[in-house]
C-alpha positions in Angstrom: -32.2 1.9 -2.3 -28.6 0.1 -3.8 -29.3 1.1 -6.8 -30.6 4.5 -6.7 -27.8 5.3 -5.1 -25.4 3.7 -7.1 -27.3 5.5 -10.2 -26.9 9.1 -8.8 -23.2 8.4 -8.3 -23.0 7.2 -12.2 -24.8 10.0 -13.7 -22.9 12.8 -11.4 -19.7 11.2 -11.8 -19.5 9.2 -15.4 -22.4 11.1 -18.0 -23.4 9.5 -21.0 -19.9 8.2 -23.0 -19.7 9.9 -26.5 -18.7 8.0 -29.7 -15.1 7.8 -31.0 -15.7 10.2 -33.7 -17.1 13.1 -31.0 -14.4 12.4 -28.8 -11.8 13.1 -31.8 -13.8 16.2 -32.5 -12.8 20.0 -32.0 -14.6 20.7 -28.7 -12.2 22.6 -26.4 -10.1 20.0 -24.4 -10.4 17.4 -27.0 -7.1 14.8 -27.3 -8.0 13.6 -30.4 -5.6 14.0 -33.5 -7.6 16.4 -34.9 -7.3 19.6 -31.9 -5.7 22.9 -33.8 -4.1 24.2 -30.4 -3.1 23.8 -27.4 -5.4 24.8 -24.7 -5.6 24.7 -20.8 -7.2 21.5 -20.7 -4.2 19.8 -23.5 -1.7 21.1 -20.5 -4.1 19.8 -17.7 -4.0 16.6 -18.9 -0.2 16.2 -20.2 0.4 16.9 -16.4 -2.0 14.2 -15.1 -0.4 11.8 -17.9 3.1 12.4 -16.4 2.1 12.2 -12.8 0.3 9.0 -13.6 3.3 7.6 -14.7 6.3 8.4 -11.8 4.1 9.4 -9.2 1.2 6.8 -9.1 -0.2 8.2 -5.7 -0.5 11.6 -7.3 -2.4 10.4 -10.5 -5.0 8.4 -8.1 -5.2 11.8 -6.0 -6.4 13.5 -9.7 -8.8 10.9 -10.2 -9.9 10.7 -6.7 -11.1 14.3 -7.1 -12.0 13.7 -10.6 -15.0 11.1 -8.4 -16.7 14.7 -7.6 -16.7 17.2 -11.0 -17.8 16.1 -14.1 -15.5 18.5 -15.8 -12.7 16.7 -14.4 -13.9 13.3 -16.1 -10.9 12.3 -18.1 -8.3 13.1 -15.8 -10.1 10.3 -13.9 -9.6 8.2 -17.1 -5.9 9.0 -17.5 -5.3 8.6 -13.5 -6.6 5.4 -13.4 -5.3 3.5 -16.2 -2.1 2.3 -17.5 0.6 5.1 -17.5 1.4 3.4 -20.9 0.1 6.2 -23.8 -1.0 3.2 -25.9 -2.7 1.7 -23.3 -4.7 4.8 -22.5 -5.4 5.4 -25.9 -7.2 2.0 -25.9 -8.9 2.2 -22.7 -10.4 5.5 -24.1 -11.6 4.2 -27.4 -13.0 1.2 -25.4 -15.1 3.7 -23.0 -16.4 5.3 -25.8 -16.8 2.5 -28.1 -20.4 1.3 -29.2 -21.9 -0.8 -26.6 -21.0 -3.8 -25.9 -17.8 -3.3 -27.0 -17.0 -2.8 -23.1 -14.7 -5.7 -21.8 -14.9 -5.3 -18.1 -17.8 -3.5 -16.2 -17.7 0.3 -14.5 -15.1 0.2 -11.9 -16.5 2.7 -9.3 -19.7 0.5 -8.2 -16.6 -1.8 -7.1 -14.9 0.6 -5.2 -18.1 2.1 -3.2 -19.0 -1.0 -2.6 -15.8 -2.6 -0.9 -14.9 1.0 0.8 -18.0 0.8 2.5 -17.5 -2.9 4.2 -13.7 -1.6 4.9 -15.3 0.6 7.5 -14.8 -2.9 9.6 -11.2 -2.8 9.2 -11.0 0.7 10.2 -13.0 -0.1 13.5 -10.4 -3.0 14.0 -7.4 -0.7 13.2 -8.6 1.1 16.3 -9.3 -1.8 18.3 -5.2 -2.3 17.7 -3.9 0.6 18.7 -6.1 1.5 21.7 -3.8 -0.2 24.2 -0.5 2.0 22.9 -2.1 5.3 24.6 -4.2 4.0 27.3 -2.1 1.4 28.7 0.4 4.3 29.7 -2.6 6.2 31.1 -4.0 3.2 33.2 -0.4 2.0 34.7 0.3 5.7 35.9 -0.1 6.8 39.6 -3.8 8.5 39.5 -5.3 5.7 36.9 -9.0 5.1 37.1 -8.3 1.8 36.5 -4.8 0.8 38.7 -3.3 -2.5 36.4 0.3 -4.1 36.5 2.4 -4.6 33.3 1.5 -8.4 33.7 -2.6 -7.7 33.5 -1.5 -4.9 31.1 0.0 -8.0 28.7 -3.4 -9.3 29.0 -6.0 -6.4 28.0 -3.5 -6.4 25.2 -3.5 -10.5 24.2 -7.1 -11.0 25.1 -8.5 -10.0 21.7 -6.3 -12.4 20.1 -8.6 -14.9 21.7 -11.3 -13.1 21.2 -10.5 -13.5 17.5 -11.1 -17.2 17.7 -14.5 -17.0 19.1 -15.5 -15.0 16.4 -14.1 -16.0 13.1 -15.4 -19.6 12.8 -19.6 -18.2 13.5 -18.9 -15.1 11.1 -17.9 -17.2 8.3 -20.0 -20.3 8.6 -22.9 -16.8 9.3 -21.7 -15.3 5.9 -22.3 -18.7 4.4 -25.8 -18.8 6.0 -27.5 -15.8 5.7 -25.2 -13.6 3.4 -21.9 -12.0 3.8 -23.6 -7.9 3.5 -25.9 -9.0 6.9 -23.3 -10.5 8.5 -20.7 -7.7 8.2 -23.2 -5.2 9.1 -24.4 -6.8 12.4 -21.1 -7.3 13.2 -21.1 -3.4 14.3 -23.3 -4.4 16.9 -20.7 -6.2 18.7 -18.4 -3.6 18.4 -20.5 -1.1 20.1 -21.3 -2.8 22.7 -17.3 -3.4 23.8 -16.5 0.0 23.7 -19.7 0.7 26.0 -18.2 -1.7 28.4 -14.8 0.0 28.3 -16.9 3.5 29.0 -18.2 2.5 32.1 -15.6 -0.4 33.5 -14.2 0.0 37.0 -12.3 -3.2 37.3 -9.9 -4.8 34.8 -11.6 -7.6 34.5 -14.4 -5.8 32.9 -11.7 -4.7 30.4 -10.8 -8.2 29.8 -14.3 -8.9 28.7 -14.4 -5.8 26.5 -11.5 -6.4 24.5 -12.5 -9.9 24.4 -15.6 -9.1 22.3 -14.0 -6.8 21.0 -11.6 -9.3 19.4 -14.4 -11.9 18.4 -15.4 -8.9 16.3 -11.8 -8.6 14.8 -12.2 -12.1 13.9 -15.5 -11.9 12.4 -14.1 -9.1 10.1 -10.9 -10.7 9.3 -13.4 -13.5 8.1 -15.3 -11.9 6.5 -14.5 -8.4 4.9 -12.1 -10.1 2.7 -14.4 -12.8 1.6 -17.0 -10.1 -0.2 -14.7 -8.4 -1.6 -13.1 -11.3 -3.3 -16.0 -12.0 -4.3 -17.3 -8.5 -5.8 -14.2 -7.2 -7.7 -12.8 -8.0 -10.9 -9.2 -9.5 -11.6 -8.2 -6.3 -12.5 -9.2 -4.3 -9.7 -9.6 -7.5 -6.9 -6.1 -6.4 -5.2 -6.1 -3.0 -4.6 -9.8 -3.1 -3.4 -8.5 -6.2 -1.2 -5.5 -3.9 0.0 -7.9 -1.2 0.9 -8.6 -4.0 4.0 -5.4 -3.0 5.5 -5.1 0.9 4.4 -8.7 1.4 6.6 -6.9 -0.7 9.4 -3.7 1.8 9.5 -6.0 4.5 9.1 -8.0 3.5 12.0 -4.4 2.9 14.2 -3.3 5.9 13.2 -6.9 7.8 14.1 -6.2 6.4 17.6 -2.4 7.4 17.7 -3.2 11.5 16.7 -6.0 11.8 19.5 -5.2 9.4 22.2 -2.6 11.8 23.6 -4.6 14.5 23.5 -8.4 13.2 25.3 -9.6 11.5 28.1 -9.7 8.0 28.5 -13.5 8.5 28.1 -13.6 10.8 25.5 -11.2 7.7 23.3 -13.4 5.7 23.8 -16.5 7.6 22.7 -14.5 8.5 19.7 -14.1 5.1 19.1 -17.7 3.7 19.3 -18.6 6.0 16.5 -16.9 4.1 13.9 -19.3 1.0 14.1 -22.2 2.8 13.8 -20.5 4.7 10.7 -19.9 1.0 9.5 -23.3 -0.6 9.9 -25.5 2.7 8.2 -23.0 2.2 4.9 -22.8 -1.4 5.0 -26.9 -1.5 4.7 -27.2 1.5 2.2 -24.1 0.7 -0.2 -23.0 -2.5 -0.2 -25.3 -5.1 -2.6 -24.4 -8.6 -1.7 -22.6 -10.9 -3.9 -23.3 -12.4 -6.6 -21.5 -15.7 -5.9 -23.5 -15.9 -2.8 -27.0 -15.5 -4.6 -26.2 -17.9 -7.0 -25.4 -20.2 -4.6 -28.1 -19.6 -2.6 -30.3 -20.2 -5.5 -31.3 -16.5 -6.2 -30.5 -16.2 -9.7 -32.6 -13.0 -10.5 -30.8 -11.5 -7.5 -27.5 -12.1 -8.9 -28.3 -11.1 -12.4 -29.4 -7.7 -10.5 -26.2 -7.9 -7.9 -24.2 -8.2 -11.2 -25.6 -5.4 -13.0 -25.4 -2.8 -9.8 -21.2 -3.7 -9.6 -20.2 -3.8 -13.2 -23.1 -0.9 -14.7 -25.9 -1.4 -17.0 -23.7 -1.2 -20.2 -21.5 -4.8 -19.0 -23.1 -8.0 -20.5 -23.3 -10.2 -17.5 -24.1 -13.1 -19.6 -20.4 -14.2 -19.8 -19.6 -14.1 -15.7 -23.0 -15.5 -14.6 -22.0 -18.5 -17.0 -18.4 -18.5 -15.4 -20.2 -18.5 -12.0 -22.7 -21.1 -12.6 -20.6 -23.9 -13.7 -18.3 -23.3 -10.6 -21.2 -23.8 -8.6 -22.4 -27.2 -10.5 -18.6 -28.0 -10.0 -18.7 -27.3 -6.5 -22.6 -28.8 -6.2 -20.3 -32.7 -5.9 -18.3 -31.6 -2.9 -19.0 -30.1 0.5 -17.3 -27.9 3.4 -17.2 -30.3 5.8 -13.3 -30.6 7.5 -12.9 -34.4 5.7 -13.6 -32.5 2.8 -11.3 -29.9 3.2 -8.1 -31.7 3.9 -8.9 -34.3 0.9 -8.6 -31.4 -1.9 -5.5 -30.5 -3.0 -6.5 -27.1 -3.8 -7.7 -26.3 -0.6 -4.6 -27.9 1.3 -2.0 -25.9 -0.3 -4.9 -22.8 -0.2 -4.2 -23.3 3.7 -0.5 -23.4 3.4 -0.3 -20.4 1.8 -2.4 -18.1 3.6 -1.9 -19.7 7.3 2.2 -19.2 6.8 1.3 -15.8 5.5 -0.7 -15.2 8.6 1.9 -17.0 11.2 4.8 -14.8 10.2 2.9 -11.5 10.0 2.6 -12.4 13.7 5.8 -13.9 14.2 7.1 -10.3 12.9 6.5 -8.9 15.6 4.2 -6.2 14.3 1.3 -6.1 16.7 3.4 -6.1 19.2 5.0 -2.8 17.8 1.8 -1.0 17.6 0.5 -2.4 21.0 3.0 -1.1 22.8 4.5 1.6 20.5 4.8 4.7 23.1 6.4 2.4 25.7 9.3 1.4 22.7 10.0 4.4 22.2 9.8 6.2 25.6 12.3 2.8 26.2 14.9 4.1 23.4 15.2 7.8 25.1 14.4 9.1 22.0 15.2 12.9 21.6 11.5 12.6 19.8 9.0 12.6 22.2 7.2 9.0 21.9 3.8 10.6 21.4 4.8 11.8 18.3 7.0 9.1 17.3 4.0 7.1 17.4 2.1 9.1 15.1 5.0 9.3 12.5 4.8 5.8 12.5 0.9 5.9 11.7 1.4 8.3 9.5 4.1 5.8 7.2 1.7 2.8 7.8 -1.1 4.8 6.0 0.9 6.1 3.5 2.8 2.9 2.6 0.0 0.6 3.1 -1.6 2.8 -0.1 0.9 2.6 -1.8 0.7 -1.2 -1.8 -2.9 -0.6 -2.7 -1.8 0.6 -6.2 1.0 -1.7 -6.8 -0.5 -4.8 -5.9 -2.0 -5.6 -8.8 1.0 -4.4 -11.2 4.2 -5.5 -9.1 2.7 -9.0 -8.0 1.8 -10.4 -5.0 4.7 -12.6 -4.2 7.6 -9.9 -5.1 6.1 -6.9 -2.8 5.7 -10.0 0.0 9.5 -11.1 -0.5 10.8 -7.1 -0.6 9.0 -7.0 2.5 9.7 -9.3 4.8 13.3 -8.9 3.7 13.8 -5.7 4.9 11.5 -5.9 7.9 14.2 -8.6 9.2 17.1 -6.0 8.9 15.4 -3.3 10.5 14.5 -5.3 13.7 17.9 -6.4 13.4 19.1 -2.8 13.7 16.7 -2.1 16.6 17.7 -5.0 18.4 21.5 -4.1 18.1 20.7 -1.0 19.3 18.7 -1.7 22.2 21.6 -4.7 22.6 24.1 -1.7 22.8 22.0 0.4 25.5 21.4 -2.9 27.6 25.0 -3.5 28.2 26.1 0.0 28.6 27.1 1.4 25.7 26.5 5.0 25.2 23.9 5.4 22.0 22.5 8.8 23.0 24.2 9.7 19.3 22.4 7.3 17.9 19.0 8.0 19.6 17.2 8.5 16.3 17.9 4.8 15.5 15.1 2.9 17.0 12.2 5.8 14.8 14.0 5.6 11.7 14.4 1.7 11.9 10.6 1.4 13.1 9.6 3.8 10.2 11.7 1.6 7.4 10.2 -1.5 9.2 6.6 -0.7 9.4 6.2 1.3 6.0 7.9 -1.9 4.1 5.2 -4.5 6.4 2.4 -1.6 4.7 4.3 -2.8 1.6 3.5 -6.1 1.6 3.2 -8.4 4.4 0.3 -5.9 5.7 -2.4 -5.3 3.0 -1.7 -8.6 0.8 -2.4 -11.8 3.0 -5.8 -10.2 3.8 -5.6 -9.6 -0.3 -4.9 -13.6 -0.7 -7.4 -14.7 1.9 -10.4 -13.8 -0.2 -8.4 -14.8 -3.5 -7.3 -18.5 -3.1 -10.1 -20.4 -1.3 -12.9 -21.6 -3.4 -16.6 -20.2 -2.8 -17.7 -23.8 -1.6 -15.7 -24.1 1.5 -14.2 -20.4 2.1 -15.9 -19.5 5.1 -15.1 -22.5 6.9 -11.4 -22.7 5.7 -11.2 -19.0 6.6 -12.9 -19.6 10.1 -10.2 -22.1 11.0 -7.0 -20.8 9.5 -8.1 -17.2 11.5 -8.5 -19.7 14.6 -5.1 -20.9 14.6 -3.3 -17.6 13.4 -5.1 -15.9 16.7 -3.8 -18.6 18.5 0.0 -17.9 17.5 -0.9 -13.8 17.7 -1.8 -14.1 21.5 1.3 -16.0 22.1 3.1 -13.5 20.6 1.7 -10.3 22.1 1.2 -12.3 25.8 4.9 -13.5 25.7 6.3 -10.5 24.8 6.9 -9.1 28.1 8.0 -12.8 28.9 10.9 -12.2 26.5 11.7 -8.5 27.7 12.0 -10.2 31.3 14.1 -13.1 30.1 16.6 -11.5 27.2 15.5 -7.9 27.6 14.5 -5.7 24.2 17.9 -6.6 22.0 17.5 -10.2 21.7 13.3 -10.0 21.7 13.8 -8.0 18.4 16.5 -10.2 16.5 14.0 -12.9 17.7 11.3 -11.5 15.7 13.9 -10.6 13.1 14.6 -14.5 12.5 11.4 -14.8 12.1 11.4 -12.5 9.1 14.0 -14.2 7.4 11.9 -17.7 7.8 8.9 -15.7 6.1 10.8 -14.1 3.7 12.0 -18.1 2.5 8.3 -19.3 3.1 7.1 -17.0 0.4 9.7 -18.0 -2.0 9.2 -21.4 -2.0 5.3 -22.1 -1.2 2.9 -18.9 -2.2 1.8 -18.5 -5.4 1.4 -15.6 -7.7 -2.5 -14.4 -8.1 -1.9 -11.0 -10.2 -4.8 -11.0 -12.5 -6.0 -14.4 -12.6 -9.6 -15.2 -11.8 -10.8 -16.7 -9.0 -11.0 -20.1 -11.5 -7.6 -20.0 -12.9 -6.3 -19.4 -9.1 -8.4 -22.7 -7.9 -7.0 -24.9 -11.4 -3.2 -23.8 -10.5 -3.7 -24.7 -7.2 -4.7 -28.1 -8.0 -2.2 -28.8 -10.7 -4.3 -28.5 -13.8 -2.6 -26.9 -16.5 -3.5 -23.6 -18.2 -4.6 -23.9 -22.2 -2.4 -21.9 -24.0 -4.6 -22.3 -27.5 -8.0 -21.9 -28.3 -7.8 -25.9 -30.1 -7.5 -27.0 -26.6 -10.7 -25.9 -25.9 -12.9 -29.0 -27.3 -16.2 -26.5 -27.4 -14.5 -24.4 -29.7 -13.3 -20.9 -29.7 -16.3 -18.7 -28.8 -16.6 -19.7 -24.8 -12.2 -19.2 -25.5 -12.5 -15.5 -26.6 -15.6 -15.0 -23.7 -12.9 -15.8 -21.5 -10.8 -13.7 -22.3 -13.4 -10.8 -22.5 -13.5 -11.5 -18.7 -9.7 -11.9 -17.8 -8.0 -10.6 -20.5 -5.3 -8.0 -21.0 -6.7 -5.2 -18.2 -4.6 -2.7 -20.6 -7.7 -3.1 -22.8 -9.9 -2.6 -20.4 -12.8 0.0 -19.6 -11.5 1.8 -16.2 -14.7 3.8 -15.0 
C-alpha cells in the first residue's frame, strides 16, 4: 500500500530524469547554453529564480504547485534549491546525472511522509486554542455549562497534566511496538475527549476531557518529533521538524476563525474530525522508520523503509552502514534512568531541550493563546477581540513557515536568540501599557498597542522559540534512549506549563496584567541568555556528528584521520556533505 502510493506520487510528480546532454538540448524551455531564444518558459523560470532568492515563501509556493503538473517540474527544481545560480546549476546536473551519481535520496517521500504524522500537531493546535472562544461562551449568563474564572483556570491547566500521563507510555510505546502505530492510535484518544466535551453537562466532565485530551498532546509531543528525526535527511530534518509547529498554528488558528462563528457543539464536532483525518493518513502514508527496524532486528524492512523515503535511484548501502554501527554502538548501553544521567551526551541533550522547553513556557505563550479574546477584550481594543485573535493566528501560521524554510539555512541557535529577544521587549511593551491603564492613565490613543505588540511577539516566538525546540527534540537524543529521555523531559516541562497557565489568574489577582507581562518578559531575557551559552548548533549535521559534539569528541578535519582510509571518508560525505550539491526532488 506505502509504496504504491508513494510510486504514483513519483511518476505524476517527478518522470523519468533525462541526461545532461538532453537537458542542454533545443527543446522549447530548455536552460542549457545552447537555447537560440528566449521563450515563455526562459521568462517563467528567470521569475521563479528571482523569487527564490528574496522571497523564499513565494519560490516554495511555485514549487508547491509544481507537486501537481508535470509541466511545472523545474520550477519545483529552482524553488527548492539554493537561490545561488551555481548551486542550482549543480543540483540540476546532479538530478539528471547517470545513476548513482545521486548524493542524497528524493526529497518528496520525506515530506508526505512527515506531513502526514503532523496531522497530530494540528489536532493539538486545536486542543490549545479551544479554551480562547469557549471559555467566553461558558462564563456568560445563558452557558450550558455555568463555570467561574477559577474552574475556568482549570479546564485550561488540566491538559498540562494531562501531558504527563501521556508522554512517558507514548515514547517507551514508540520504542515497543513502532513509532507509525503508536502515532496513529493516538487518534483514538483524541476522539474520544472531544466526544466527552459533546455531551458533558458538568465541568468536571470537562476536566476529564481535557485531561485526555492533554495525555494525547503529550503522546504527540513525544512522539511526532521522534519519526521525523528519524526519517529526514540533514538537509531537509529542520524544516520537516518545523512543520511540527506550522500544523499546531494552523490548527489554533482553525479554531480562532470558526469558534466565533458556531455553536459550542458544532466546535467541537469540527474538532473531532481532525483525528480521524490523522489516523486514515498516518496508516496509508507514513512507512515506519528505518532506525526503528533496524533496531528491532528487521533489516529487510529497513532496506525497504529506506528505499520508499529516499526513491529507488539512492544507494542505501552507505546509510544502512551508518545506521548499523550506531546500533552496535548503542547494543553496550541501555535506557534505563542510571543510564541516562551517566552519559555525557545525553546529560547536556537534556539541558538543552528541557531549558528550551521551560522558557517557551515561562514566555508566557500558552497563556496568550488560552486566553487570547479575554486580552484583548481587557485592552479596549478599537479591534474587536474576535478578530484580533484571528490576526494573531493568522501571523503564527505565517511566521511559523517562515521559520520552516530558514531553519535549516539561518541556524538553529541564531533564529532562537532573535527570538526570544524580541519576545521580551514586546511583553515589556504590553505590560507598560496595561501598567498605564491599571493606574489611570488614559491609553485610549494608544489602544492599538497591546495587537501590534502581540502580533510582533507571537510572529517572532513562530520564528524561533515555536517550531525549533520541537525541531531539536528529535535531533539531539540518541536512538537508544530517546523515547525515554523524551518521556521525562515532556513530564517535567508539563509540569512547569500547568503552573504557568493555572497561576496566571493568580498573578492577574495579585499584580494585575502590567506586572504579569514584564514577569513573563524576564523570563525572556533568561532564555534569550540560556541559548547563548548552553544550546548547541545542529544545522546540517547528522544525527552522529550531533551525538560526538555532544560528548566532546572532536570532528576529523582530514581524510588521514580516518585510520580505514579514505573510501568510508568520501561515503560520508556523500551522506552529509555540502546540501548545495545535492539532488532536491
Amino acid at each position: 500500500m506505502d509504496q504504491g502510493v508513494f510510486k504514483q506520487l513519483d511518476d505524476s510528480c517527478f518522470p523519468p530524469k533525462r541526461s545532461p546532454d538532453a537537458a542542454a538540448g533545443t527543446e522549447p524551455g530548455a536552460i542549457g547554453p545552447d537555447s537560440a531564444k528566449m521563450t515563455s518558459w526562459d521568462s517563467y523560470l528567470a521569475v521563479a529564480t528571482f523569487l527564490s532568492s528574496p522571497e523564499e515563501f513565494m519560490g516554495w509556493f511555485v514549487g508547491f504547485v509544481s507537486l501537481f503538473s508535470t509541466n511545472l517540474l523545474r520550477p519545483l527544481r529552482l524553488a527548492l534549491t539554493s537561490s545561488n545560480k551555481n548551486a542550482t546549476k549543480n543540483s540540476m546536473l546532479s538530478v539528471n546525472g547517470p545513476k548513482g551519481t545521486r548524493r542524497e535520496g528524493k526529497k518528496f517521500r520525506q515530506y508526505a511522509a512527515a506531513l502526514s504524522t503532523t496531522i497530530g500537531p494540528f489536532a493539538v493546535g486545536t486542543v490549545l486554542a479551544w479554551t480562547s472562544p469557549v471559555l467566553p461562551m461558558l462564563q456568560s449568563e445563558n452557558s450550558r455549562i455555568p463555570i467561574t474564572a477559577d474552574e475556568g483556570s482549570w479546564v485550561g491547566s488540566l491538559i498540562a497534566i494531562g501531558a504527563i500521563i501521556g508522554s512517558i507510555p507514548a515514547g517507551k510505546g514508540a520504542d515497543i511496538f513502532g513509532r507509525k502505530p503508536t502515532i496513529a492510535a493516538l487518534a483514538v484518544p483524541f476522539i474520544i475527549s472531544w466526544a466527552m466535551i459533546y455531551f458533558a453537562t458538568t465541568v468536571w466532565e470537562l476536566y476529564v476531557a481535557r485531561l485526555i485530551a492533554g495525555a494525547v498532546i503529550g503522546g504527540v509531543t513525544a512522539t511526532v518529533p521522534m519519526y521525523i528525526g528519524e526519517i529526514a535527511e540533514s538537509s531537509i530534518r529542520g524544516e520537516l521538524g518545523s512543520y511540527i509547529q506550522v500544523k499546531v498554528t494552523l490548527g489554533i488558528l482553525y479554531v480562532y476563525a470558526i469558534g466565533p462563528f458556531v455553536s459550542y457543539e458544532g466546535l467541537a464536532i469540527l474538532c473531532g474530525i481532525i483525528p480521524v483525518i490523522m489516523f486514515v493518513l498516518v496508516l496509508l502514508v507514513a512507512p515506519e522508520t528505518p532506525t526503528y527496524l533496524l533496531r528491532a532486528g528487521r533489516r529487510r524492512e529497513a532496506e525497504h523503509s529506506l528505499v520508499l523515503l529516499r526513491g529507488h535511484e539512492y544507494d542505501i548501502a552507505g546509510e544502512l552502514e551508518e545506521l548499523q554501527q550506531q546500533l552496535e554502538e548503542e547494543q553496550n548501553r541501555s535506557s534505563k534512568f542510571k543510564d541516562l544521567i551517566s552519559s555525557r551526551a545525553t546529560v547536556r541533550a537534556s539541558i538543552a531541550v528541557m531549558g528550551l522547553l521551560s522558557f517557551l513556557s515561562f514566555s508566557g505563550i500558552n497563556v496568550l493563546i488560552f486566553y487570547a479574546e479575554s486580552i484583548f477584550k481587557s485592552s479596549s481594543s478599537s479591534i474587536s477581540p474576535q478578530v484580533s485573535s484571528i490576526i494573531i493566528g493568522v501571523l503564527q501560521v505565517k511566521f511559523t513557515f517562515a521559520s520552516a524554510l530558514l531553519v535549516d539555512k539561518a541556524g538553529r541557535r541564531v533564529l532562537l536568540l532573535i527570538s526570544d529577544s524580541v519576545m521580551a521587549v514586546c511583553l515589556g511593551c504590553l505590560g507598560y501599557f496595561f501598567w498605564q491603564s491599571e493606574h489611570g492613565v488614559d491609553v485610549s490613543a494608544f489602544s492599538l498597542i497591546p495587537l501590534i505588540s502581540l502580533g510582533v511577539y507571537i510572529s517572532t516566538f513562530s520564528l524561533g522559540f515555536g517550531p525549533i525546540p520541537g525541531v531539536m527534540m528529535g535531533e539531539l537524543f540518541s536512538p537508544d534512549v530517546k523515547g525515554l529521555a523524551l518521556g521525562i523531559v515532556c513530564v517535567i516541562a508539563s509540569l512547569l506549563e500547568f503552573v504557568v497557565v493555572k497561576m496566571y489568574q493568580n498573578l492577574l489577582d495579585w499584580f494585575d496584567h502590567g506586572i504579569t507581562f514584564w514577569i513573563f518578559a524576564g523570563f525572556c531575557v533568561l532564555g534569550t541568555v540560556f541559548v547563548w551559552f548552553l544550546v548547541p548548533e545542529t544545522k546540517n549535521k547528522t544525527l552522529q556528528e550531533i551525538q560526538n559534539e555532544l560528548s566532546g569528541k572532536k570532528k576529523s578535519n582530514n581524510r588521514k584521520d580516518n585510520p580505514k582510509g579514505s573510501k568510508k571518508h568520501h561515503m560520508m560525505d556523500s551522506l552529509t556533505g555540502d546540501q548545495t550539491h545535492a539532488a532536491i526532488v
